[in-house]
C-alpha positions in Angstrom: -26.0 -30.2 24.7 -22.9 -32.7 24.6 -24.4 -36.0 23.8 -22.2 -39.4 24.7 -22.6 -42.7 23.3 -20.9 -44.7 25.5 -21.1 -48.2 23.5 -19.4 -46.3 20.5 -17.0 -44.0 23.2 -17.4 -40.7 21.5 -19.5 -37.7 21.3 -21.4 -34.9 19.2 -22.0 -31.3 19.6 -25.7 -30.6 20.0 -28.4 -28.3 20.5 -30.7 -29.0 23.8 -33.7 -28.7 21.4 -32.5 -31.6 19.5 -33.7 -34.0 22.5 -36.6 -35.4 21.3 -34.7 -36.7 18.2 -33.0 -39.0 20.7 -35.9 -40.3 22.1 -38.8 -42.8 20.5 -41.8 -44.8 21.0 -41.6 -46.8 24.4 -39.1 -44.2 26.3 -39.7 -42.8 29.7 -38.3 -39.9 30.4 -38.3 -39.2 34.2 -38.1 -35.5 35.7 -37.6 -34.4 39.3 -41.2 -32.5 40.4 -39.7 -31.2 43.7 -39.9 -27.0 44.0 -36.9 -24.8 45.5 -38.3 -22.7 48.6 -36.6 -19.5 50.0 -34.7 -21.9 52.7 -32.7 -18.8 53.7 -32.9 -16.5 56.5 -31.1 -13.5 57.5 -32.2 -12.3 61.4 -30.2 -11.8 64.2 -29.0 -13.2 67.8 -31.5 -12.4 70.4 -31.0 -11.8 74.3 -27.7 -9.7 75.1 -26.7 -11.0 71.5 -29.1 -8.6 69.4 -26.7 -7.2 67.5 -25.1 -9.9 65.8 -26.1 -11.0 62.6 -27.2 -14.9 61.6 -27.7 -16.6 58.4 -29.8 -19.4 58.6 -30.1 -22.2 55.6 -33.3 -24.8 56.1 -32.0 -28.3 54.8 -34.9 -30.4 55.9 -37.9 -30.6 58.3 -38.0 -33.2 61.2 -41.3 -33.3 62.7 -44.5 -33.3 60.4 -45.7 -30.1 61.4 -42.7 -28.5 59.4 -41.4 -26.1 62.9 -38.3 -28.1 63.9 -35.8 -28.3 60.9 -32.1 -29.4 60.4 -30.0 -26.2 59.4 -26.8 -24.9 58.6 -26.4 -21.9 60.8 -23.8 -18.8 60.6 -21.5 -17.6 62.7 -22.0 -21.3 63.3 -19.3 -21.6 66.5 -20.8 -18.5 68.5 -24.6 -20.1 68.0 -24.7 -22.6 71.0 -27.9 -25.0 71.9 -30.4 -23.1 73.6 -29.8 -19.5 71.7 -33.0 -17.8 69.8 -32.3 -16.2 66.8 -35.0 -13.7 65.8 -36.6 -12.9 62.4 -38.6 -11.0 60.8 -42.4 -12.2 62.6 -40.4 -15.4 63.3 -38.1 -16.5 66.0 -36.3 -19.8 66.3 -34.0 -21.6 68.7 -31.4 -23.6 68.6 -32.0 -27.2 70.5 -29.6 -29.7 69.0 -25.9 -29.8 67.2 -25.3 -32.6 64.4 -22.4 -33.3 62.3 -20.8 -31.5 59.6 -21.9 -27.8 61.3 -25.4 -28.7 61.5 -28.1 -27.3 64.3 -31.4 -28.4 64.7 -34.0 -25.5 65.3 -37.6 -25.6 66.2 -39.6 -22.4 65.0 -41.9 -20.6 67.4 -45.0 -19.2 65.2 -49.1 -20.5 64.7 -49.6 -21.1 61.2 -47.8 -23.1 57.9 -44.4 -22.2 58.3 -43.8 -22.3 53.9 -46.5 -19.4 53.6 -43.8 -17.6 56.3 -40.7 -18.6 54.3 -42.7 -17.4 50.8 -42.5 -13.4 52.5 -39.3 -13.4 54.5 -37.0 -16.3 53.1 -34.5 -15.9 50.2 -33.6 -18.3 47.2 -31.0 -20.3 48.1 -29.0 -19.6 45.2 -25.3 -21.7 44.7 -22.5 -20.6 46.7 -20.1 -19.7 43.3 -23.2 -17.7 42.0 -21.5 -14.3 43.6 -24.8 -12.3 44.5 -28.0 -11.7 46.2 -31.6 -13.6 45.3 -33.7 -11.5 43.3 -37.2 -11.9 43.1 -36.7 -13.2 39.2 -34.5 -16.1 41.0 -37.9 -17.2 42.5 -39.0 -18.7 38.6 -35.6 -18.6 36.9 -34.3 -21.0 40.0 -37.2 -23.2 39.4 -37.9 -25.9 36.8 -41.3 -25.4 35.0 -43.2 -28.3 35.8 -42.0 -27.9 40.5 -45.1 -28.4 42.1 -44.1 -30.7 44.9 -42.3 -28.2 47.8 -39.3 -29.2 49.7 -35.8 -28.8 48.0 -33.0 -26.5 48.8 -31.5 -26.7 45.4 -32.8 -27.0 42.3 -32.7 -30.0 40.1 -30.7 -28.5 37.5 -31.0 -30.7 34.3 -34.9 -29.5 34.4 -34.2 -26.2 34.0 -33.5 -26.8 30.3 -36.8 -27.7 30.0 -40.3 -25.6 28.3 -43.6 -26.8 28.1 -42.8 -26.4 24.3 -40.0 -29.2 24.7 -42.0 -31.3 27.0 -44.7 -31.6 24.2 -42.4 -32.4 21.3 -40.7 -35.1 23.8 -44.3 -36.8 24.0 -44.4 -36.6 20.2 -41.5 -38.0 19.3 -43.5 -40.8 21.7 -41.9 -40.9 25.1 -43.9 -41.1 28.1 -42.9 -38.5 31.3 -43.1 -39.8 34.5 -42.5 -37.5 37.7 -40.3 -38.4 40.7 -39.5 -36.5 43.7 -36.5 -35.9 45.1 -36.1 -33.0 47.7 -32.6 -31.7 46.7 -30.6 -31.6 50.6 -27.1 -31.9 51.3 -27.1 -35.1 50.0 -26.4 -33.8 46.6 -24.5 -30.9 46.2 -21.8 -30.9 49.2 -18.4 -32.2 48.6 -18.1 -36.3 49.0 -17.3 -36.9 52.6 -16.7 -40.1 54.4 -18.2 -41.8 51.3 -21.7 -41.0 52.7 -24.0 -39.0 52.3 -27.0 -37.2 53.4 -30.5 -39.1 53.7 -33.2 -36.7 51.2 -36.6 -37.2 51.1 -38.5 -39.0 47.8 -41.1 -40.0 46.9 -42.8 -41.7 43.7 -46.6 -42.8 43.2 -48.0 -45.6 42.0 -49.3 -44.6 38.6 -45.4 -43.2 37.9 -43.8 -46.2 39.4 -45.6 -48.2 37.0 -45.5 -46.6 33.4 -41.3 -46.4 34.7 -41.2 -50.3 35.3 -43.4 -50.7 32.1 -41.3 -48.5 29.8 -38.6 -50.1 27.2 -36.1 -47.2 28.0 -35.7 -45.2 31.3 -34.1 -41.8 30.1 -33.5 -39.8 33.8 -33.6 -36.1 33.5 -31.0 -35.1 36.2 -28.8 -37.2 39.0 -31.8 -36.5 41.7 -34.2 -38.6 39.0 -31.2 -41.3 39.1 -31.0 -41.8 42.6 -34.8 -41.4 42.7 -35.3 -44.3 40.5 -32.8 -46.6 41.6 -33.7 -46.0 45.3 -37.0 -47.4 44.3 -35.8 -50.7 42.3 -33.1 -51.6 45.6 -36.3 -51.3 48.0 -35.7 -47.5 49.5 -39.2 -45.4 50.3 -39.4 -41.8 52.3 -35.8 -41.6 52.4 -32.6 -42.2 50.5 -28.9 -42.0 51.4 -27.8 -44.2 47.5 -24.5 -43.4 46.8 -23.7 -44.1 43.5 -20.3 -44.6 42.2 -18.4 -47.1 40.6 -19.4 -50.2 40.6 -22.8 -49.8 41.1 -24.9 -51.9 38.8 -27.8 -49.7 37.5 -31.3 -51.3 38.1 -33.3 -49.2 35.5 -31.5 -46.0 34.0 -30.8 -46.3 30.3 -29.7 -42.9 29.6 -29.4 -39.3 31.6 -29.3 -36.1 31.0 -27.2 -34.1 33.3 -25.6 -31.0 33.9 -21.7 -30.4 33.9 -21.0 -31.1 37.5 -18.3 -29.9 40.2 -15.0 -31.2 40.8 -15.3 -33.9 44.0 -18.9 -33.7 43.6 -21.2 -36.8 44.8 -22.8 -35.5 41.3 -19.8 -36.1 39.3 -19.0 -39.5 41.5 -22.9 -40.7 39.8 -21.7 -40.0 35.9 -18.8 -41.5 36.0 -20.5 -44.5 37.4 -22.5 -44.6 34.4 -20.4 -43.7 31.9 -16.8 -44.5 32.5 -14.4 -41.8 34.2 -12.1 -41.8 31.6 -15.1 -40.9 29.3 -16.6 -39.0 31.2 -13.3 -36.9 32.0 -12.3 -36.6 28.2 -15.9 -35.2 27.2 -15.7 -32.8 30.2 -12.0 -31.8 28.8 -13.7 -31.2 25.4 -16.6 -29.3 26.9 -14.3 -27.1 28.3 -12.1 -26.0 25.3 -15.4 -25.6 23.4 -16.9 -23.4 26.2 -19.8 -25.1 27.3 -21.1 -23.5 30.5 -21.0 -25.6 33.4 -22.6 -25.4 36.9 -26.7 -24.9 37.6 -27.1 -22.3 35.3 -25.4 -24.1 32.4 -25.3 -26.5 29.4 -26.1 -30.4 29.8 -24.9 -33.6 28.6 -27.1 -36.5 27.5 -25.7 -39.9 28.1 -26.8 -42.8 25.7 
């Protein structure tokens, strides 16, 4: 863990463990609750088109019933509005086009559509992660303390986390609150058009409260950020916050965060807290000391 101190501009070489000695009594330290589901699905064209093969990625659903979703869809040019694309004990078909390559499909089946997904879908795993899902990806790809269903990605500085961490956190006497942020497009693809996708969030009452009550807001991932501050500007259900610079912060004191990619809405976020120029040295450092970057990597807290 690279830890920055941006009042003093430099940094130290740390061990994730060593978090709670950062933190003290009136903290809150705010983690993403949202849960990766197997969002993909391989099937094929159906019709006169049986043979060829699709790949479908759920982003989001649009109806309340969970059957008619946004998607990315591939061979995305041959898959017009109107074609079914058929699955194992699932079909869909295609009934809208959106921007960026999107499709909206509606899902033909009786029944809760994540119970479905559970059997036939497939962790969505990042795009530079050169492999298949295995059925360890279905915990290792998932932060222990996911309950609330509905991201395509998971929020990555939570995967450092153990219950055994968690504990020694409340000891050394910070509070945790839980936010969630269903991890969509609006996070992880490239900056485009300096907007991005709406994601769905959510936080309660009881967590709303012991963040506004707190001395110190410490946010455990860029998802928690944009949670938070969503909430202090006046968002609910939905948020579309792009932070970058300029952006005056409403209640994060300090983030922990993963080390990001290049052109990244992610990377955009830091920089806006910390300085680019900071920001940019530490990441030069991180690399010649060979910290691991990306979702399965090592993390950075900001102070």
């Amino acid at each position: 863990m690279l830890v920055l101190f941006r009042e003093q501009q430099r940094w130290d070489d740390c061990l994730f463990r060593e978090l709670p000695q950062f933190l003290r009594d009136g903290d809150c330290l705010v983690l993403n609750d949202s849960k990766v589901f197997p969002s993909r699905l391989f099937g094929h064209r159906a019709g006169a088109h049986a043979s060829g093969k699709v790949e479908l990625f759920l982003l989001q659903p649009v109806t309340a019933d969970a059957k008619t979703w946004t998607a990315l869809v591939h061979p995305g040019r041959k898959l017009r509005t109107s074609e079914r694309i058929q699955f194992d004990g699932l079909e869909a078909e295609i009934i809208g086009r959106g921007d960026y390559g999107e499709r909206t499909v509606h899902f033909r089946l009786d029944g809760d559509i994540f119970a479905l997904l559970d059997k036939i879908g497939h962790v969505p795993l990042p795009p530079y992660i050169k492999r298949l899902d295995t059925p360890d990806d279905r915990t290792r790809y998932q932060t222990v303390f996911a309950r609330e269903t509905g991201s395509v990605a998971a929020p990555t500085a939570g995967l450092h986390f153990t219950p055994e961490i968690l504990d020694a956190c409340r000891r050394a006497g910070a509070e945790i609150a839980y936010v969630t942020l269903h991890v969509g497009l609006g996070t992880f693809q490239p900056v485009r058009d300096d907007k991005l996708h709406s994601e769905r969030f959510n936080i309660s009452e009881e967590n709303a409260a012991m963040i506004r009550a707190s001395k110190r807001v410490i946010c455990a991932g860029t998802t928690s950020v944009r949670a938070v501050e969503s909430m202090f500007l006046g968002k609910t259900g939905q948020t579309d916050l792009f932070i970058r610079a300029g952006f005056q912060f409403q209640r994060t004191d300090a983030m922990l965060t993963n080390f990001h990619l290049p052109q990244s809405s992610l990377l955009v976020l830091v920089c806006a807290f910390a300085g680019r120029e900071f920001v940019l040295s530490a990441y030069q450092h991180a690399v010649e000391s060979g910290y691991r970057f990306y979702s399965y990597g090592d993390c950075m807290l900001i102070v």
